[in-house]
C-alpha positions in Angstrom: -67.9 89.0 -28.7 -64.1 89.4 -28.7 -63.9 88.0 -32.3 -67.4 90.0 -33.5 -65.6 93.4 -32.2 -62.4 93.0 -34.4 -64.7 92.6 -37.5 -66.7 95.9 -36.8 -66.0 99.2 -38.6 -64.4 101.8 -36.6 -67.8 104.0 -37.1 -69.1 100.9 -35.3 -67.1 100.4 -32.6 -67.2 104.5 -31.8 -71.1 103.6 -31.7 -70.9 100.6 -29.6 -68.3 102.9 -27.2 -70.9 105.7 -27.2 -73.9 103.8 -26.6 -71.9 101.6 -23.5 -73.0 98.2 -25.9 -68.9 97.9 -25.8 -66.2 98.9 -23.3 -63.0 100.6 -24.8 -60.8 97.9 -22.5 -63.2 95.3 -24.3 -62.6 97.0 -27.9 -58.8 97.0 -27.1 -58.4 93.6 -25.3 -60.1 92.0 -28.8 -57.6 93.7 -31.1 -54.8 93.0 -29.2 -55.6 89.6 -29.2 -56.0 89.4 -32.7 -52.0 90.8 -32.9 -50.9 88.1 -30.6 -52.7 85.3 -32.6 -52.5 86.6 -36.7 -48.9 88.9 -36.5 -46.4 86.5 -36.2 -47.4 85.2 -39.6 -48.0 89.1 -41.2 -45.7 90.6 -39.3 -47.8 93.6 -39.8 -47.2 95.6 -36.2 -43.7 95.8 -35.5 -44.0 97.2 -32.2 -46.8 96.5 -29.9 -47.5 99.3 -27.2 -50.0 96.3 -24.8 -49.6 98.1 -21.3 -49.7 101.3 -22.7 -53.2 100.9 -25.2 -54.8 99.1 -22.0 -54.5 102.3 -19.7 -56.0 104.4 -22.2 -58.6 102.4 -22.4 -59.4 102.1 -18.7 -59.2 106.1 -19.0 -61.5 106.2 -21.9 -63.7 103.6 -20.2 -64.1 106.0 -17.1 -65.0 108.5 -19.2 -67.8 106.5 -20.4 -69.0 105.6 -17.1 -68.7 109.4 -16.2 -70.8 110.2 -19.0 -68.4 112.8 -20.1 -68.9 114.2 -23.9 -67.0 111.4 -25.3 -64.9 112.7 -28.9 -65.5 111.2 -32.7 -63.0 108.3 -32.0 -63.3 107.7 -28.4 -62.0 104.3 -27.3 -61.3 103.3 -31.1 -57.8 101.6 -31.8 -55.7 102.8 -34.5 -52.4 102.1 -35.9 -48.9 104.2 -36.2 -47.0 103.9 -38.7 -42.8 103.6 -38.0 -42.3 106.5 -39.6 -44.2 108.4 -37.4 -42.9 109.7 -34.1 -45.0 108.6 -31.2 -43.7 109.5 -27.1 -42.7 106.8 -25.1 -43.5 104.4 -28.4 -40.1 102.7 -30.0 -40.1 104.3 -33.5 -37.1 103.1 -35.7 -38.5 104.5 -39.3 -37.2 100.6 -40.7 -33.3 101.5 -39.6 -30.6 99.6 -37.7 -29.9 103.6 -37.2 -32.8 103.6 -35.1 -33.8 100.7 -33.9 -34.1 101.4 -30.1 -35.4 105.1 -30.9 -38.3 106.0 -28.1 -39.3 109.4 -28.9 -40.4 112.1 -26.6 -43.0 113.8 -28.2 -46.0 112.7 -30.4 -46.0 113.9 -34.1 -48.6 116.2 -34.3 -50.8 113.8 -36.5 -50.3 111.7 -33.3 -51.6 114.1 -31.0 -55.1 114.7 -33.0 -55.6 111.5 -32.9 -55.2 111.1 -29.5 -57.0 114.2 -29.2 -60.3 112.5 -31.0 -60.7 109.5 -28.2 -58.5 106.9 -30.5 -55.9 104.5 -28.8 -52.6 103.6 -30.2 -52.3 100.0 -30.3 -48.4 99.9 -31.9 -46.6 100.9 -34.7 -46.7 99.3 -37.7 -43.5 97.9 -40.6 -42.5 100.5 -42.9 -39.5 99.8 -45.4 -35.9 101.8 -44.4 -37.6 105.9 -44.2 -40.2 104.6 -46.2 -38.2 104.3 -49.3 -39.7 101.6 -50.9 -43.0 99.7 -52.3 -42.5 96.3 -50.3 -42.5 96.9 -46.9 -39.5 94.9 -45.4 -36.3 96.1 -43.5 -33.0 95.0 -41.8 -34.4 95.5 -38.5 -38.1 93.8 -38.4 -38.0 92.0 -41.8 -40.7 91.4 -44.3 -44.2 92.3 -44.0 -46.3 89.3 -45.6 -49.8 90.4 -47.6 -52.7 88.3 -45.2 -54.6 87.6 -48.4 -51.6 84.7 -49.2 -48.5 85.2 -46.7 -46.0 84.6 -49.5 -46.9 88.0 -50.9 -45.5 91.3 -50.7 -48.1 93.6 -48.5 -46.8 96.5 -50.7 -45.2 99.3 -49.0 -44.6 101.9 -47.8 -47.3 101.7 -45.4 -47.7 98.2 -45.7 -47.8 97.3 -42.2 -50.5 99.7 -41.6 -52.7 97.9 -44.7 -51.9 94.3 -43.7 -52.4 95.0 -40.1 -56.5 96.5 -41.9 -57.0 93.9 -43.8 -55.9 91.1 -41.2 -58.5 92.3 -38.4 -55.9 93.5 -36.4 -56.7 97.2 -35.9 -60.2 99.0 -37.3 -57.8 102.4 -38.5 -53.9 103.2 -39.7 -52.4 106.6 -39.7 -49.8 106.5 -42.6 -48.2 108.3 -45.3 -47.3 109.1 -49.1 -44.8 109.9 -51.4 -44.5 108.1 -54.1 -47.8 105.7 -53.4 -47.1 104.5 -49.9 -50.8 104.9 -48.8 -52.8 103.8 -52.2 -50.2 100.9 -53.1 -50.8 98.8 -49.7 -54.2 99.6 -49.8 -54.7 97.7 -53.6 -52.6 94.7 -52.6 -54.0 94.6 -49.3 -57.7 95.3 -50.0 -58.5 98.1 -47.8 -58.8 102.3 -48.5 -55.4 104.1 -48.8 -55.9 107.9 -49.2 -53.4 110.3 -50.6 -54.1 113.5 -48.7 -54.1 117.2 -50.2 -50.8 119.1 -49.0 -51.5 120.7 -46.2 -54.8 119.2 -45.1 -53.3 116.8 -42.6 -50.4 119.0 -40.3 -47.0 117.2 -41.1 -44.9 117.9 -38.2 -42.2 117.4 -36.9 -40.7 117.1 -41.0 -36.8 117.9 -42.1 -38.6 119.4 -45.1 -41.9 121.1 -44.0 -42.3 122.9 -47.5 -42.7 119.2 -49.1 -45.9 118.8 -50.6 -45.3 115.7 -52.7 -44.6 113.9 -49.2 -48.0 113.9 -46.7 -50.0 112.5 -43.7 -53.5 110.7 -44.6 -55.7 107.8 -43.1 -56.4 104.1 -44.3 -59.2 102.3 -43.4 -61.8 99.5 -44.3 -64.2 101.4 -45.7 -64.4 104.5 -47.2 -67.0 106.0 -44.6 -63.7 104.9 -41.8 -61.6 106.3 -44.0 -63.3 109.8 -43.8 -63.8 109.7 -39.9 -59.8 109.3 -39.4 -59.4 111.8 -41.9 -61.7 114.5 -40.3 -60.0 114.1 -37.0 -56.4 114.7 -38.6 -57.2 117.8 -40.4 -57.4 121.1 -39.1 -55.2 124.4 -39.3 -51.9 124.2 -37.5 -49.7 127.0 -36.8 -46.6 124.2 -37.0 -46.7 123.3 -40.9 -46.1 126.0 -43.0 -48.4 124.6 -45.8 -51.7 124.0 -43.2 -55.0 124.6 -44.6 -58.0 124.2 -43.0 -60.6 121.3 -44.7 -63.1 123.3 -46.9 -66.0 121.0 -45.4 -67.4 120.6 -42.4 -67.2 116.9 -42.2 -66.0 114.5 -44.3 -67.4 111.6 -43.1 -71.1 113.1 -42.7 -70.2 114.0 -46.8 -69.5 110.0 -47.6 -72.6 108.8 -45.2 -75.1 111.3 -46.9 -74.2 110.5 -50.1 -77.1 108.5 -52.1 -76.1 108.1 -55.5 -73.2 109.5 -57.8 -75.7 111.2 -59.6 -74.6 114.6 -61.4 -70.9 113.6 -61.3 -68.6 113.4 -64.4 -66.1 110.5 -64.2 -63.3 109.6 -66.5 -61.7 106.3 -66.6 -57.8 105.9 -68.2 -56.2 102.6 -68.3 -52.9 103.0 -68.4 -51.6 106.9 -66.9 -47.9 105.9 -66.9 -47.4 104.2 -69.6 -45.6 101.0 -68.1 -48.4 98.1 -69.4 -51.4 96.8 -66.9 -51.9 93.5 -66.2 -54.7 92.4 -68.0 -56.9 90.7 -65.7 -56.4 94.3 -63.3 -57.5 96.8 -66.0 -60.6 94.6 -67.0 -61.9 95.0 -63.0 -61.1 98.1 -62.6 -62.7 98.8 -65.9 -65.9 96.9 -65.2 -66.1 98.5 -61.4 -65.9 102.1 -63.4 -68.8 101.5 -65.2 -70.7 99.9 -62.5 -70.8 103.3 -61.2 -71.7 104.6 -64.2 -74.3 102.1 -64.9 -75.9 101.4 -60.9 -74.9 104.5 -59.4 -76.3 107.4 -62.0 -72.6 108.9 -62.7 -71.4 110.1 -66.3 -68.4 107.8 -67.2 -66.2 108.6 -70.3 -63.4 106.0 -71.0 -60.4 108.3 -72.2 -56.6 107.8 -72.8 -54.4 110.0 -70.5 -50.4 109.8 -70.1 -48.2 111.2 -68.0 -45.7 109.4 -68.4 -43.0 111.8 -69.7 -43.3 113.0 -65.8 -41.3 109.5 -64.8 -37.7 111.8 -65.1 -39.1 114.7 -63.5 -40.3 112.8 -60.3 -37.4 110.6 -60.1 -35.5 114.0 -60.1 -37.3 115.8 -57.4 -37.4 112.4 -55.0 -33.8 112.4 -55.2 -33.6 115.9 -54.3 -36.1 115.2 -51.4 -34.1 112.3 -50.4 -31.2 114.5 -50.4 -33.0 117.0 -47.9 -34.5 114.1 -45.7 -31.2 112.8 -45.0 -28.8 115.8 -45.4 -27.5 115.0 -41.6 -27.0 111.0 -42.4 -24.9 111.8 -45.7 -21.7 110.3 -44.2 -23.3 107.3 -42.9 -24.6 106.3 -46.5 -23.1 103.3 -46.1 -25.0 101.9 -42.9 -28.4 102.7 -44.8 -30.3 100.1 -46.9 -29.7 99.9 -50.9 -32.9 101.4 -51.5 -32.5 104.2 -49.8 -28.9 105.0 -50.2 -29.7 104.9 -54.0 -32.1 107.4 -53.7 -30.0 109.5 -51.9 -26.7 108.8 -54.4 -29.3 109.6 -57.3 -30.4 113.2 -55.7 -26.5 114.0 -54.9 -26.0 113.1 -58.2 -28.3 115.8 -59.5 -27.5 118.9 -61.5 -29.4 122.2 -60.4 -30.6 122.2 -64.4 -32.0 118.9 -64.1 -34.1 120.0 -60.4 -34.9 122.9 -62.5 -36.3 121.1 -65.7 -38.3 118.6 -63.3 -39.9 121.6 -61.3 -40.8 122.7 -65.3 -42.0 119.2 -65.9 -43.9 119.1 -63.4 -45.8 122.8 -64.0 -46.8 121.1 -67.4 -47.9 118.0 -65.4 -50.2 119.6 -63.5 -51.7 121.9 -65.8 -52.8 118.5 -68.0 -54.3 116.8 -64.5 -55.9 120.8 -64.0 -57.3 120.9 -67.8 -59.1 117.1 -66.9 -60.4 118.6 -63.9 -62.1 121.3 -65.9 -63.7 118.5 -68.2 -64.1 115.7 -65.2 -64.3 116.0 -61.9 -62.7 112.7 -61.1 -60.4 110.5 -62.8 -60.4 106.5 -62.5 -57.2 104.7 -63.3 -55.6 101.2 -61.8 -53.9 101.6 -58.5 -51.5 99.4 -59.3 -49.9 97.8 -63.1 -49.7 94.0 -61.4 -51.0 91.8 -58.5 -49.4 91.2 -55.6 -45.7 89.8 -55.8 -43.2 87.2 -53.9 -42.7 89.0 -50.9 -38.6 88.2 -51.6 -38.9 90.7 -54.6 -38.0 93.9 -54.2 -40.4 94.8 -57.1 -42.0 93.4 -59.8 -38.7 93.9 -62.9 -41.2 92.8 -66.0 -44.9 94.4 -66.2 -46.6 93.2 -68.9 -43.5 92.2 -71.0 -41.6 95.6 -70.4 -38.7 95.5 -68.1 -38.6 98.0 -65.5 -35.3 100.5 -65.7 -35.9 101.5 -61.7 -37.1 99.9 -58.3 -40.5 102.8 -58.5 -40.9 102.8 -61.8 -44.0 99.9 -61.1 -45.4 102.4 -59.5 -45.6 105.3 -61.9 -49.3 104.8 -61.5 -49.5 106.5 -58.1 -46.7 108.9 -58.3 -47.5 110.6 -61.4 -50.6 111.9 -59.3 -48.2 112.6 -56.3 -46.3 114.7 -58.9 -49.1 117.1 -59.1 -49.4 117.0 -55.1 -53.0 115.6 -56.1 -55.3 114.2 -53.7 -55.8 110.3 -54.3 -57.6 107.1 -53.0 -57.3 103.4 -53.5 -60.8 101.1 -53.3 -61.0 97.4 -53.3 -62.6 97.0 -56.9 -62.7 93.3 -56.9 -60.7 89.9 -56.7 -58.6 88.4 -59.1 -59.4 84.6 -60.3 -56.6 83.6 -57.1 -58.5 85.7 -54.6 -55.8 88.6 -54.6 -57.4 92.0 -54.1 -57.6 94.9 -57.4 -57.2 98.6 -56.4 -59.1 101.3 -58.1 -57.5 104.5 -57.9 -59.8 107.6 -57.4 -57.7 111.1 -58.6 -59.5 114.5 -57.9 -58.5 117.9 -57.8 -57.2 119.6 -54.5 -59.0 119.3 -52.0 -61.9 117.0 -53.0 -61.1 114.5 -50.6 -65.0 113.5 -49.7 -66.2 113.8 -53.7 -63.2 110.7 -53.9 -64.5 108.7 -50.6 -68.0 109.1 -52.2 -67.3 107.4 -55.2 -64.8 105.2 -53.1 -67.9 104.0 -50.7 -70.2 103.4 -53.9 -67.2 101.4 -55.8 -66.9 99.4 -52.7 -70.4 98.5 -52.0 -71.1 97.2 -55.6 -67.8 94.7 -55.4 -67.7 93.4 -51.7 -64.3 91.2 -51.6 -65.3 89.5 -48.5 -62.4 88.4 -45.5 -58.8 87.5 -46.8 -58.0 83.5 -45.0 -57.4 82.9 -41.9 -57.9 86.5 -40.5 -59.2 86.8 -36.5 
């Protein structure tokens, strides 16, 4: 049973919790054996919170027996990310800085979550503050992708996805910038989703005005992946840019859905401009029309580029970096290459240039709002290549063209985080050595169960089965 319940999707388990078919202690007691037995070769959680996880379950389990009205995620584990602040819960965010941090409070992602029944299991590897797409730090080290350990999970929530994709925990909490929820989720195989700005509270946050930087769930499925996400949103009076979801339920959206019918799809190859490997863009390509051919959709296959955005973003991370860290600035020099670039590059900004990338990216999102007028969602690769060496930093030749910049791989994602666009990454398929292809769904703001929809239909038609050696 313990091996059957780490297999189950979290809608599942919440079932099996609900019905008394499962105990929460039983639910949590499987998971956490999964950690002990598959982590030390992922390395996926880097901190695991065992004594604590086992009292809320007890808790939730009396509830159960109580027959108390039990909430949407009662006695489900989930995930933190280490960038995210959880009480009593060593968070480090990746730095020697912080590496025997216990917060106080919960972020206030944290708290909903707790709020909706789930249990924290741990927190999972992040790169130093996030700042980078392969998850590995000075602190905890690599993060290995459990469909061949020698790969990079991606990053920057790639503990979060390995930890999915290994059987280790049904649900992540995590978060995106650049592509830190939709890049894991391709190498990994699992559903990353890029969150509107201001549907998921971000708080506490240096820079709560930030909408390129937000909050959103990952999951296994796309119908998981809306029941996290309808118990993070919700209007809070603590984040400045909190909207309340224009649905009732997200995840009732995704399960009612029967066919794609009605809805007009475009697919791009190649939005950045960098090159795709080959074998990607063909199964992305083919999974785009299987949901124009099985699934009733309109699909027009269209050429799109933004990337004369690359500068512009570059520009405006910097300047975010700048704000992020604005109280570490003299200790530069104790902080990870990665991220001390970053935050060189923003000081190193001109208020014309932040002022010509805030221009840039007005244009920017006028094209993505003019597509949205024709389409109402755009398919595009998540990612230009297939998982890499997890020693890389990133991959520094896509398809013969030498990348100038560590990010610049992933122009894919962050020329939609440009636009503060919502965003999801589906497992479209395998590659001929077993490595999982993303599909990136891009819809306007606020569309979030329109993309999960055509997520859940994508991911139906190209099961990718368990990675090896997973609990």
């Amino acid at each position: 049973m313990a091996h059957k319940l780490t297999h189950l999707s979290a809608v599942e388990l919440a079932r099996l919790v609900r019905t008394k078919e499962a105990s929460p202690v039983e639910v949590v007691e499987a998971h956490l054996a999964a950690i002990q037995k598959i982590n030390p070769a992922v390395n996926a959680f880097c901190t695991v919170a065992a004594e604590k996880a086992l009292v809320w379950a007890r808790e939730a389990e009396r509830a159960v027996k109580k027959s108390a009205k039990l909430k949407p995620l009662h006695g489900v584990p989930v995930a933190i990310k280490d960038l995210t602040l959880t009480a009593d819960i060593r968070t480090t965010f990746g730095s020697t800085l912080f590496r025997d941090h216990v917060p106080t409070e919960d972020a206030e992602v944290v708290r909903r979550l707790k709020a909706a029944g789930a249990i924290v299991l741990g927190k999972t590897n992040t790169p130093e503050f996030g700042a980078g797409a392969n998850t590995v730090n000075k602190v905890f080290g690599a993060t290995r992708n459990p469909w061949n350990t020698a790969l990079s999970a991606s990053g920057s929530t790639g503990g979060g996805a390995a930890a999915l994709a290994a059987r280790m925990a049904p649900l992540a909490e995590g978060s995106d910038f650049a592509g830190s929820l939709r890049t894991p989720a391709a190498f990994c195989g699992v559903v990353g989703l890029r969150t509107t700005a201001g549907l998921v509270p971000k708080h506490p946050a240096e820079m709560p005005w930030h909408d390129q930087s937000v909050a959103g769930p990952m999951a296994r499925s796309a119908e998981d992946c809306a029941l996290l996400l309808d118990a993070m949103t919700g209007l809070s009076g603590k984040s400045p840019l909190s909207a309340p979801a224009p649905w009732r339920s997200a995840r009732e959206a995704v399960a009612k859905a029967r066919s794609l019918r009605g809805l007009r799809l475009a697919y791009a190859p190649d939005i950045a401009g960098i090159g795709v490997d080959e074998e990607i863009e063909r199964v992305c390509r083919t999974a785009a029309r299987d949901l124009r051919d099985a699934d009733g959709a309109a699909l027009e296959e269209i050429e799109f580029s933004l990337s004369d955005g690359r500068d512009a973003f570059l520009a405006l991370r910097g300047e975010a970096m700048v704000g992020n860290h604005f109280d570490r600035l003299e200790r530069i020099g104790e902080l990870g290459d990665n991220l001390a670039g970053n935050i060189r590059a923003g000081l190193a900004l001109t208020i014309s240039e932040i002022a010509r990338a805030e221009r840039k990216r007005a244009e920017i999102w006028h094209r993505w709002r003019a597509l949205f007028e024709r389409y109402d969602a755009l398919l595009t690769p998540t990612t230009a290549v297939a998982p890499f060496p997890v020693e890389m930093n990133y991959p520094e030749v896509v398809e013969g063209r030498r990348m100038q910049y560590y990010i610049d791989w992933i122009g894919p994602t962050f020329l939609v985080s440009l636009a503060a666009l919502p965003a999801a990454s589906v497992p479209a398929g395998l590659t001929a050595a077993r490595l999982p292809v993303g599909l990136q769904i891009v819809g306007p703001r606020f569309s979030e169960p329109m993309i999960l929809t055509v997520a859940k239909f994508t991911e139906e038609a190209h099961p990718i089965g368990l990675p090896p050696n997973c609990a």
